[in-house]
NUMIKE-548697 format. One record per residue (C-alpha): y, x, z; residue number from 1. Coordinates in pm, 1 decimal, decimal comma, always signed. Layout:
<rs>
R/Y/X/Z/NUM
...
</rs>
This chain:
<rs>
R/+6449,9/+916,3/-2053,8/1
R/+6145,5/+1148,7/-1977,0/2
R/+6265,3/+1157,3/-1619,1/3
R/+6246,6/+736,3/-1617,9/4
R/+5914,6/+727,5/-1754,3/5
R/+5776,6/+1000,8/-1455,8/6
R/+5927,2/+727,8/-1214,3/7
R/+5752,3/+486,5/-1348,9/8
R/+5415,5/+660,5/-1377,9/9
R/+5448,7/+759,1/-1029,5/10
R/+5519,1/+407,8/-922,4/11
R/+5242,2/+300,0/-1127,0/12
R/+4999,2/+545,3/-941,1/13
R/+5118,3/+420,9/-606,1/14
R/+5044,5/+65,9/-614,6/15
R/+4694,9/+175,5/-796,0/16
R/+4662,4/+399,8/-520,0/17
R/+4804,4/+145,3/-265,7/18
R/+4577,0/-143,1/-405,2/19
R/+4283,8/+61,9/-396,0/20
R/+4340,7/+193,5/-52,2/21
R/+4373,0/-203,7/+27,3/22
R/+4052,6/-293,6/-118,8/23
R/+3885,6/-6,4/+75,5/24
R/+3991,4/-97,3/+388,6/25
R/+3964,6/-488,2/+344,6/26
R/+3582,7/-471,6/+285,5/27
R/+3524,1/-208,1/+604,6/28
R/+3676,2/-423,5/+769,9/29
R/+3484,2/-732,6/+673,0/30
R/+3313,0/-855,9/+987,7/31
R/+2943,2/-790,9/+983,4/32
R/+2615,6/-832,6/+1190,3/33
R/+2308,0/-650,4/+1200,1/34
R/+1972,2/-752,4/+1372,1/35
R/+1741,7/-436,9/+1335,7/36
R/+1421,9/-537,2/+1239,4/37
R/+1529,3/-898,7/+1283,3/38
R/+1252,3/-982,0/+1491,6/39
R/+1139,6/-1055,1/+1873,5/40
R/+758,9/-991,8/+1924,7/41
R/+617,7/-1114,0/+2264,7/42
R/+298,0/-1032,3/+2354,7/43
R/+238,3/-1344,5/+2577,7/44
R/+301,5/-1695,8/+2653,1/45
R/+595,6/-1669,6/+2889,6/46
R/+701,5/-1354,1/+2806,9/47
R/+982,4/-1202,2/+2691,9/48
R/+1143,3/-957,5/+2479,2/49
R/+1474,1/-761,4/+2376,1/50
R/+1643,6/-670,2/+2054,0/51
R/+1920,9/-494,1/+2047,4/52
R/+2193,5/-549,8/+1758,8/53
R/+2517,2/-383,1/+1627,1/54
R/+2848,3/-559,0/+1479,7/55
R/+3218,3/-496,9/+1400,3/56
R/+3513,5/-709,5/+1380,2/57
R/+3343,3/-972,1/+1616,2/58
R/+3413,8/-1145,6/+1880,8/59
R/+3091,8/-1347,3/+2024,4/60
R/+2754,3/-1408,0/+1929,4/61
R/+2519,3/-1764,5/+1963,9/62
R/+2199,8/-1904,4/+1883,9/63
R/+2138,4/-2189,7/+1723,6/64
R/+1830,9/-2336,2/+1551,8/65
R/+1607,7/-2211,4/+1880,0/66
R/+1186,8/-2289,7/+1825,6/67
R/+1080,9/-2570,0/+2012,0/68
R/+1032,9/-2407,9/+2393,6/69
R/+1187,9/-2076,5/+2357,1/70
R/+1515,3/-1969,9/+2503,5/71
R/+1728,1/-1728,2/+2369,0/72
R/+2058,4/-1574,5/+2477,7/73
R/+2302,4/-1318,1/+2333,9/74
R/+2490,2/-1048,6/+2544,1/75
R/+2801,3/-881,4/+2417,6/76
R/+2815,6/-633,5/+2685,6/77
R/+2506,2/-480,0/+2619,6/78
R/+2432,7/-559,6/+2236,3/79
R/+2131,5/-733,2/+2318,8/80
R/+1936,6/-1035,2/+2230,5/81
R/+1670,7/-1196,4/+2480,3/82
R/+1412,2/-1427,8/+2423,2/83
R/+1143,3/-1618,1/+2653,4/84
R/+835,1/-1718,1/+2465,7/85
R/+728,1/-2083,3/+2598,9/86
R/+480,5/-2105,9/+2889,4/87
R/+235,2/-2307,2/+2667,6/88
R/+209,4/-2293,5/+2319,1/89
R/+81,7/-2605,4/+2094,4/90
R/-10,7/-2958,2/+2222,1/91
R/+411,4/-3020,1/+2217,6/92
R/+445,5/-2774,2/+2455,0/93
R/+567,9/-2513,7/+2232,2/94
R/+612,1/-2288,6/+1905,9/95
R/+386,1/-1997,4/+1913,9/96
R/+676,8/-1850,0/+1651,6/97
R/+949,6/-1945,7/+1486,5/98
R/+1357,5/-1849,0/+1314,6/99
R/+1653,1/-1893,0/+1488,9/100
R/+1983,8/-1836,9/+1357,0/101
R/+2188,5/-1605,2/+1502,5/102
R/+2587,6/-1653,0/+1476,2/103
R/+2902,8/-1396,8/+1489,1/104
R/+3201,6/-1493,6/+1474,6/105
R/+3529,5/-1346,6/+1385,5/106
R/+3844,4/-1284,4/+1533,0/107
R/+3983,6/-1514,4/+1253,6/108
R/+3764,9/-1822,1/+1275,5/109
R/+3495,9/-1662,6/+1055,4/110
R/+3178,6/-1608,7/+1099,9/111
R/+2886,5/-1413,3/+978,0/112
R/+2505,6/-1514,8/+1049,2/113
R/+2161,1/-1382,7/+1060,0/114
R/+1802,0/-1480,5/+1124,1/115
R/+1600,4/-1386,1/+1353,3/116
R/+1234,6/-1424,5/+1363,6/117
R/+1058,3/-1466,7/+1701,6/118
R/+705,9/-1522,6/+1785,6/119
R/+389,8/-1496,8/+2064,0/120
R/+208,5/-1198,6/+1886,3/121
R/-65,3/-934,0/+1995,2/122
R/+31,7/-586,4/+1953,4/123
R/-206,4/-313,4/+1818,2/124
R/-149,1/+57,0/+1846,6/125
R/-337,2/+226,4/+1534,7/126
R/-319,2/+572,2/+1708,0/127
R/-680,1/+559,6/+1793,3/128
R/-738,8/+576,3/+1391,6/129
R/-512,5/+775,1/+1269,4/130
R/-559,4/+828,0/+909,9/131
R/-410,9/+810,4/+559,5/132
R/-526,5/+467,0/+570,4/133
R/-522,8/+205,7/+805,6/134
R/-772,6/-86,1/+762,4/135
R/-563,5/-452,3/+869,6/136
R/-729,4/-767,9/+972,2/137
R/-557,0/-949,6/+1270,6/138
R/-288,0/-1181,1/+1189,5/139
R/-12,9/-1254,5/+1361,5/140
R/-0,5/-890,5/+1505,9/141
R/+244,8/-648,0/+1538,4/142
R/+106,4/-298,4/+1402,2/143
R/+201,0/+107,8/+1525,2/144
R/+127,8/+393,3/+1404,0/145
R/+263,3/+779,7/+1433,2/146
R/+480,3/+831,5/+1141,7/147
R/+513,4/+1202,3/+1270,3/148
R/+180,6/+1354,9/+1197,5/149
R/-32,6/+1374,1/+856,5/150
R/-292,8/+1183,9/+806,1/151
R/-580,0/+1267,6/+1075,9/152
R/-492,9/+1661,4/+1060,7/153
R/-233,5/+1617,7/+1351,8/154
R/+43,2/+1845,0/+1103,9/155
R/+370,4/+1738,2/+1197,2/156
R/+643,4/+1579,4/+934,8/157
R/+1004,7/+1562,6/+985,6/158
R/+1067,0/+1200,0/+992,5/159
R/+1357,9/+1058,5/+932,0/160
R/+1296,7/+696,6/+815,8/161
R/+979,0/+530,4/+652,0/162
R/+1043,1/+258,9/+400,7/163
R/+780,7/+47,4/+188,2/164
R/+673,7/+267,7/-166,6/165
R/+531,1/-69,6/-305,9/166
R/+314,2/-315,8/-189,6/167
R/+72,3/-603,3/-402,8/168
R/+265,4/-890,9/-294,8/169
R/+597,6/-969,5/-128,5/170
R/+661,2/-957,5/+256,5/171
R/+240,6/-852,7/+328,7/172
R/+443,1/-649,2/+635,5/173
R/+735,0/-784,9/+742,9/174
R/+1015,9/-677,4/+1044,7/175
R/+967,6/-308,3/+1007,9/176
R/+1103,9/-62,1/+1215,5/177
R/+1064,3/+293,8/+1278,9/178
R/+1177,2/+455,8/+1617,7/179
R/+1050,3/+706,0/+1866,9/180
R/+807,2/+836,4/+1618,4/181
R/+635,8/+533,0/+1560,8/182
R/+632,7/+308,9/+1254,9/183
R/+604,0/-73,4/+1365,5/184
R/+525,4/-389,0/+1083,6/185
R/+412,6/-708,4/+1131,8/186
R/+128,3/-913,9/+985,8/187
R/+168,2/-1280,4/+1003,0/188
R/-62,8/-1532,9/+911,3/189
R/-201,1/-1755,8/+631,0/190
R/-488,1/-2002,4/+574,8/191
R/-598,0/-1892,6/+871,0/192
R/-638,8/-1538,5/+801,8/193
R/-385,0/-1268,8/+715,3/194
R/-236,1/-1227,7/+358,7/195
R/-405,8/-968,8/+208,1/196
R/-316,6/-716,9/-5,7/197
R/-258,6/-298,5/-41,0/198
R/+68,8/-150,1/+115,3/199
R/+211,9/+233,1/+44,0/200
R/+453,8/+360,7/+327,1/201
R/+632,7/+666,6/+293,6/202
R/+771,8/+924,7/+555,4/203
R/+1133,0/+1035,7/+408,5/204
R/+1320,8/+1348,6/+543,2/205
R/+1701,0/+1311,5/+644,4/206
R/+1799,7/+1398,8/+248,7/207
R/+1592,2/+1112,0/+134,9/208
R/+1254,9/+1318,8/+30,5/209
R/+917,9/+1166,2/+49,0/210
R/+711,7/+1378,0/+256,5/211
R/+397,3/+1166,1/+335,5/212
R/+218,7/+843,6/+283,2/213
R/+5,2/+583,0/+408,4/214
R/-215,7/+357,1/+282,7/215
R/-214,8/+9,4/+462,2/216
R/-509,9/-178,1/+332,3/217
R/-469,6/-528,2/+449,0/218
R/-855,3/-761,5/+410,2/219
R/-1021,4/-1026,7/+604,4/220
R/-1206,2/-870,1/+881,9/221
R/-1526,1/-1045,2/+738,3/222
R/-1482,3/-861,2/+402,7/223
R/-1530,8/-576,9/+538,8/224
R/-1884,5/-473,3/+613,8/225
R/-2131,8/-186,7/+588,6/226
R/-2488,2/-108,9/+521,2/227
R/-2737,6/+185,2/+566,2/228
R/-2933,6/+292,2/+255,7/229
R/-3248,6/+453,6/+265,4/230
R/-3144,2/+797,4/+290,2/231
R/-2954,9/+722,9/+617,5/232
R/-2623,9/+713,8/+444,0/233
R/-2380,7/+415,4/+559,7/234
R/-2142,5/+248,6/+304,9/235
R/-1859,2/+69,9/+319,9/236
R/-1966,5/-326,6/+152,8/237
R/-1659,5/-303,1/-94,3/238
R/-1465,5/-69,0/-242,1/239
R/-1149,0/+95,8/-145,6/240
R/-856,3/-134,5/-117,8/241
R/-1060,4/-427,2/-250,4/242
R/-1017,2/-756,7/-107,8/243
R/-1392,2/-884,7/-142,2/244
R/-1731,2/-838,9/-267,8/245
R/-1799,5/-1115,6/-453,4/246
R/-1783,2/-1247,6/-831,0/247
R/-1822,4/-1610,3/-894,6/248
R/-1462,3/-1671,2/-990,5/249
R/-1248,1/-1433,1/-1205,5/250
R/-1014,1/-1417,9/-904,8/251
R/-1300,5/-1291,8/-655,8/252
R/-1375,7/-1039,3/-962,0/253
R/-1042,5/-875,9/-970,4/254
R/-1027,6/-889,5/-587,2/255
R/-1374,7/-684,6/-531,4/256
R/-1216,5/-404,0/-843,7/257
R/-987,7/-205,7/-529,9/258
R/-757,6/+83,0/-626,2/259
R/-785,5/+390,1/-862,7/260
R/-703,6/+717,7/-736,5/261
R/-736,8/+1078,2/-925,4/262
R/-994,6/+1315,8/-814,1/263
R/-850,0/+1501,0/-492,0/264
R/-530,0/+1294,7/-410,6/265
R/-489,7/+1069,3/-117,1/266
R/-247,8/+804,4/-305,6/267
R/-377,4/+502,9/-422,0/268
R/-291,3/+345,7/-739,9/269
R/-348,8/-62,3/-854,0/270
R/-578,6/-199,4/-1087,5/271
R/-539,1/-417,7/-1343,8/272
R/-336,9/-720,8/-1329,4/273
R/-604,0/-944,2/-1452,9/274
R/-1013,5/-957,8/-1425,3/275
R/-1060,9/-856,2/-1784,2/276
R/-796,9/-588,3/-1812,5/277
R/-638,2/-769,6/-2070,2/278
R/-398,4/-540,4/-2266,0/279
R/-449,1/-291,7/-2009,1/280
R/-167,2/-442,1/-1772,4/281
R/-106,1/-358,0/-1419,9/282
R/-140,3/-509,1/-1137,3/283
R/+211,6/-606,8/-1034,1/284
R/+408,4/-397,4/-739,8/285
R/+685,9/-508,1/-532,1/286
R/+891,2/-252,2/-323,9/287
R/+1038,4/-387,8/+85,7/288
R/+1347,4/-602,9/-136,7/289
R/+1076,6/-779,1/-343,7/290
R/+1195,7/-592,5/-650,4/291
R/+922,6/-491,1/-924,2/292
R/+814,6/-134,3/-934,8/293
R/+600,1/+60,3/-1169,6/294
R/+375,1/+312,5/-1227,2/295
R/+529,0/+625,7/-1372,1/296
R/+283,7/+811,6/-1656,7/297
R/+389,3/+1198,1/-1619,4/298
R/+234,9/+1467,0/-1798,7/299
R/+90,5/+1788,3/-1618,0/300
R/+278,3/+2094,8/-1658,8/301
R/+387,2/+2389,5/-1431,4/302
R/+612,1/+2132,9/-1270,8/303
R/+491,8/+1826,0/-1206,2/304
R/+83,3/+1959,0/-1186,8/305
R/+150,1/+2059,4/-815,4/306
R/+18,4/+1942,5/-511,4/307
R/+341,7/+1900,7/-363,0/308
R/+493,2/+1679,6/-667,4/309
R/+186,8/+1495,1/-624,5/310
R/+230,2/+1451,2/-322,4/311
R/+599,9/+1338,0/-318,7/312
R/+586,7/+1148,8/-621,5/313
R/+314,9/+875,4/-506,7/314
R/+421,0/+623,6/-826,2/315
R/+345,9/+924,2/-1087,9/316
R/+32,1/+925,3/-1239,2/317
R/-87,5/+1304,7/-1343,0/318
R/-205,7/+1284,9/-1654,5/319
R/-395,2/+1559,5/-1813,0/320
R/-372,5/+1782,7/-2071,9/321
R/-566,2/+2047,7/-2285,5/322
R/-342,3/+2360,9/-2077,4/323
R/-462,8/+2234,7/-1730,8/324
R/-782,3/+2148,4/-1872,9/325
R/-721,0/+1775,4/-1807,0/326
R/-679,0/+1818,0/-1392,6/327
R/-350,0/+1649,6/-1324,7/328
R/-331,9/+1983,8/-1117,8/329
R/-142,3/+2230,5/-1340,0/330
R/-292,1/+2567,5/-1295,0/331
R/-412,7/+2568,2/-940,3/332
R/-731,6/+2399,7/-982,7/333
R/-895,7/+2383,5/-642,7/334
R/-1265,5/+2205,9/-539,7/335
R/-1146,5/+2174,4/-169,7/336
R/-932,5/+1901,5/-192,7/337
R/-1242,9/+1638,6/-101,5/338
R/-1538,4/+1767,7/+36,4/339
R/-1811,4/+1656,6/+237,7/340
R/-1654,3/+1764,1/+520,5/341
R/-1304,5/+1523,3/+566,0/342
R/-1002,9/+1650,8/+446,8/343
R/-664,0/+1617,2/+460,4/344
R/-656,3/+1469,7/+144,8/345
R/-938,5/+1233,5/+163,5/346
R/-823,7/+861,8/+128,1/347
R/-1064,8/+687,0/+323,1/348
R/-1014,1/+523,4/+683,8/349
R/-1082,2/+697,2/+1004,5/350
R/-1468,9/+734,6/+999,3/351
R/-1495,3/+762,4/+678,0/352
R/-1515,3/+974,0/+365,4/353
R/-1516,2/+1010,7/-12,1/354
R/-1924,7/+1036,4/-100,6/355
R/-2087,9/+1320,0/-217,0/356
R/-2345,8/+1247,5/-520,3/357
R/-2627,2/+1314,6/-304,5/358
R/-2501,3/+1027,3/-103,2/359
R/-2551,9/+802,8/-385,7/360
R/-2920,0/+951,3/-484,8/361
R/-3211,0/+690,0/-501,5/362
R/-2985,8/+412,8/-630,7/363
R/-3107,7/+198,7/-961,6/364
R/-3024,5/-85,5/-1108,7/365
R/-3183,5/-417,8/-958,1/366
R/-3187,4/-600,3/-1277,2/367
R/-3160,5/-484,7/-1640,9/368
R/-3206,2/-826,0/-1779,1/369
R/-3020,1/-935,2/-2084,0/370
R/-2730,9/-1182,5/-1927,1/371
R/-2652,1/-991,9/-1611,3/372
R/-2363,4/-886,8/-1814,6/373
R/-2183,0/-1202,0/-1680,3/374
R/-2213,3/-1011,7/-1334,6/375
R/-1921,7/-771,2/-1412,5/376
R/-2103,7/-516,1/-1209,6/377
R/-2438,5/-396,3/-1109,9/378
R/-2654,3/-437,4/-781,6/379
R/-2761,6/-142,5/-701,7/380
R/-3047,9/-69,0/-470,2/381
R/-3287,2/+221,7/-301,1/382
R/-3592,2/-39,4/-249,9/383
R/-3454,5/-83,2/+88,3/384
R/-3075,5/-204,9/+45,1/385
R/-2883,4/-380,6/-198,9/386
R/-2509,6/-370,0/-284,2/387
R/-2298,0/-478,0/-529,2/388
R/-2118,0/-265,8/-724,2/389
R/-1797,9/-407,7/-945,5/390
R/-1752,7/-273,2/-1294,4/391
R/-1369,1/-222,2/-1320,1/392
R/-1353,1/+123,2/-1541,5/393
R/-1158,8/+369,0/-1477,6/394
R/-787,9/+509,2/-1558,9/395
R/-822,0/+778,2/-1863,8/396
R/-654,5/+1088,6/-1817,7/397
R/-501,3/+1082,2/-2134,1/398
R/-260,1/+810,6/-2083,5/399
R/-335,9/+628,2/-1726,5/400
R/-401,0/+303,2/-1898,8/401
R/-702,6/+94,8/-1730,3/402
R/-1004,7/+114,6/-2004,4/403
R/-1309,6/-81,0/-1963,2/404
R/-1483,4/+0,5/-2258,9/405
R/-1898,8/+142,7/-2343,2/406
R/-1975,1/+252,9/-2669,8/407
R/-2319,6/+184,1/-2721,2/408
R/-2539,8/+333,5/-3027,0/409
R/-2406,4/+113,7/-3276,4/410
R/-2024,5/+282,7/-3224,2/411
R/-1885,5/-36,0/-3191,6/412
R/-1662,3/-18,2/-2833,2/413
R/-1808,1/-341,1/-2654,3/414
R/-1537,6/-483,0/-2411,1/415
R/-1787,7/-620,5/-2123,2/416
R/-1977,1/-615,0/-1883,5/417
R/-1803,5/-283,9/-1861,0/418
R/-1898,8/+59,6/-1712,2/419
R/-1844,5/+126,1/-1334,2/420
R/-1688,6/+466,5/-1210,2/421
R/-1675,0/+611,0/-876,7/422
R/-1548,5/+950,0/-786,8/423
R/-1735,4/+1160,5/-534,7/424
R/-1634,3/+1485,1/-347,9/425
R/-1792,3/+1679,3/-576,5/426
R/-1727,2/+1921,1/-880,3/427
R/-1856,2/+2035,4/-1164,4/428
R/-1680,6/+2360,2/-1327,3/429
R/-1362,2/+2235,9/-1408,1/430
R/-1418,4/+1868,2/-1395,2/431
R/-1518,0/+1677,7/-1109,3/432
R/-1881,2/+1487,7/-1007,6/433
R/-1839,5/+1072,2/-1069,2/434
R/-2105,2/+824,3/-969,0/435
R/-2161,3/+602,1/-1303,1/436
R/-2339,4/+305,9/-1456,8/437
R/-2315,7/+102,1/-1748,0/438
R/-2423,0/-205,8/-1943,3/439
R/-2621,9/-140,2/-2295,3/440
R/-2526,3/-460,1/-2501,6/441
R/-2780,1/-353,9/-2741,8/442
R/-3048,1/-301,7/-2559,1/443
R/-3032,3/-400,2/-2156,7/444
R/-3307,9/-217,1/-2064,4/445
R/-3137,2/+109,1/-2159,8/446
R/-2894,0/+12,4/-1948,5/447
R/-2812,2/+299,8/-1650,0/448
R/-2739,8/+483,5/-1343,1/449
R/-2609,9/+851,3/-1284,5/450
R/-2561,2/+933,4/-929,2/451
R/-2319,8/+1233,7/-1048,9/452
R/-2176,0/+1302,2/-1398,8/453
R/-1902,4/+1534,7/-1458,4/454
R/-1564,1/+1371,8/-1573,6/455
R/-1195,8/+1498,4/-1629,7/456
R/-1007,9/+1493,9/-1293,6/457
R/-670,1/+1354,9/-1407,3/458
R/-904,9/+994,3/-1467,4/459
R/-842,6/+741,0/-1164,0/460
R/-1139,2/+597,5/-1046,9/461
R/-1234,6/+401,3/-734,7/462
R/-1399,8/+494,7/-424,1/463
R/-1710,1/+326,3/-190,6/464
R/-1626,9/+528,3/+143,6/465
R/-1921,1/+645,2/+302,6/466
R/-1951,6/+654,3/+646,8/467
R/-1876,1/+1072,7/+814,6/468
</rs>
């Protein structure tokens, strides 16, 4: 008896074993096709382009669905798709871009099929502003950058692959592709302009670990302006990662707010996902897939206060406690991390840098009026330039959340016009120097201005580059 029932359990194991083994090998062998970035960028009418492409289990490869005047052809000898933009583009000539559909099929019948994107597009090489952040404004364009060197130091990184971290809306860079060294993305078009919005990339070793960033900060080129104060100081016209200037809509509001970032780290984070910072939301972040990612609120300890967890954990937000002396550095505090000087750290484009509080000296309020409340911001001027200054608040260092609170004599925590922070380079002991205002709903004409105030340095804040 026990010797029929080991039979039968070793049966049993076989054909689970056997079935298994089936399964395996029936979806390997599945055919499949791959097209890469799945995208042919040519630079000019007429021209043309290559892309190669890998498969198994099939046998030929078409295209169908071909953009009026283009031409595209598949080789199976070489792996290789081939496309000729139209002479002319527009006027019924031709598509300046378009998706074709790309078909394998399968020993069996079958067939498998992809798209492929193809279009007339300019190509930009951002090597000449090599930064942790790379300002965007022509549409239609395909973008490169080195994904083997840090920010504008020139240190090299291993690279192995760079993949979105998150991004403000879906598909802002699209057909990505890293080879040779360089990262590649495309920026298409929309109303005109390009679809703007903030972009993390990340450079990832060959075990999968984060080892850099960039910040890809995608605005109309006519948002983006600059202006010489008094003291011979240039500014950038908006803040960091903003997407305007102006406030005459709640949507222009929360465009002008730009990202928060904690004293001394290069990573951005998002602001609030609406113009009031209603229930302290955030702004919503999608990763390459279009899938939702979030913020991750970490406290600082001898772990994760480090300048290398900081740096390889760019959705973790620092925040700071009594031990570190609310840094979302741990123990080793250090003032060089911005500077007046540029530093590796410093999250501004190539050109520019984090102020200094003497940068910001001569400023006052234009108008104390009661009313100017509705602003959601201050101008600011020395008597010989104006800007405008949004009011978004700042991350606390307690808990990350997005406050936008002022306090004034009465106690009573007033929820607008708001209070306006900006880091600068600077420190003060232990804490770090912020440029601050704020509206007195009591009493506007005690409203203010502090070119440098000392604040914890686990708070996010935003930034008004200043020119080096």
């Amino acid at each position: 008896m026990d010797n029929l029932i080991v039979k039968c359990v070793r049966r049993c194991l076989a054909v689970v074993v056997a079935a298994a083994i089936f399964a395996s090998c029936g979806k390997d062998d599945a055919p499949w096709l791959s097209l890469g970035p799945g995208a042919i960028l040519v630079k000019t009418p007429g021209g043309t382009g290559t892309l190669g492409f890998t498969a198994s289990d099939i046998m030929s490869v078409s295209v169908t669905d071909i953009p009026e005047g283009w031409t595209l052809t598949a080789d199976m000898a070489t792996m290789t798709l081939t496309a000729q933009a139209p002479a002319k583009i527009g006027d019924g000539e031709g598509a300046e871009s378009g998706t074709a559909t790309v078909i394998g099929r399968a020993p069996d019948g079958g067939a498998v099929t992809q798209e492929l994107f193809v279009s007339v597009a300019d190509a930009v090489d951002l090597g000449s502003v090599q930064s942790n952040c790379f300002i965007v404004s022509q549409p239609n364009t395909n973008y490169t950058f080195d994904a083997m060197t840090k920010g504008e130091s020139g240190g090299p990184i291993a690279t192995h692959d760079v993949r979105i971290v998150w991004q403000t809306e879906t598909e802002l860079i699209r057909y990505c592709e890293f080879a040779n060294g360089k990262y590649s993305f495309y920026v298409g078009a929309e109303d005109g302009g390009v679809k703007e919005g903030n972009v993390l990339v990340g450079a990832y070793d060959a075990a999968g670990a984060l080892l850099w960033t960039w910040h890809i900060w995608i605005v109309d080129a006519d948002d983006v302006g600059e202006q010489t104060y008094a003291n011979g100081k240039t500014f950038m016209s908006l803040n960091l990662g903003a997407l305007g200037n102006t406030n005459a809509t709640n949507d222009e509001i929360l465009a002008s707010f730009g990202l928060f970032y904690q004293w001394g780290r290069r990573v951005p984070f998002v602001g609030p996902a609406s113009y009031d910072a209603a229930r302290g939301t955030d702004h919503a972040m999608y990763d390459a897939d279009g899938i939702r990612v979030t913020i991750e609120y970490v406290r600082s300890d001898a772990g994760t206060g480090t300048a290398d967890y900081a740096s390889s954990h760019p959705l973790s937000f620092i925040l700071g406690v009594e031990e570190s002396a609310y840094d979302w550095l741990y123990a080793a505090h250090s003032d060089e991390l911005w500077g007046r000087t540029k530093t590796e750290n410093d999250p501004c484009p190539k050109g520019w840098r984090v102020p200094s509080a003497e940068d910001f000296a001569g400023l006052e309020i234009v108008d104390k009026a009661a009313g100017t409340e509705a602003m959601y911001g201050w101008t600011l001027t020395d008597g010989t330039a104006t800007a405008f200054y949004p009011a978004a608040g700042f991350r606390t260092y307690l808990t990350g959340g997005i406050q936008n609170l002022y306090s004034p004599e009465t106690g009573v925590e007033v929820p607008k016009p708001w209070m306006g922070y900006y880091w600068t380079s600077g420190t003060d002991a232990l804490d770090a120097s912020a440029m601050t205002f704020w509206f007195d709903a009591s009493d506007a004409a005690r409203s203010g201005f502090e070119p440098s105030s000392p604040y914890h340095r686990a708070g996010g804040m935003q930034i008004r580059c200043v020119k080096e």
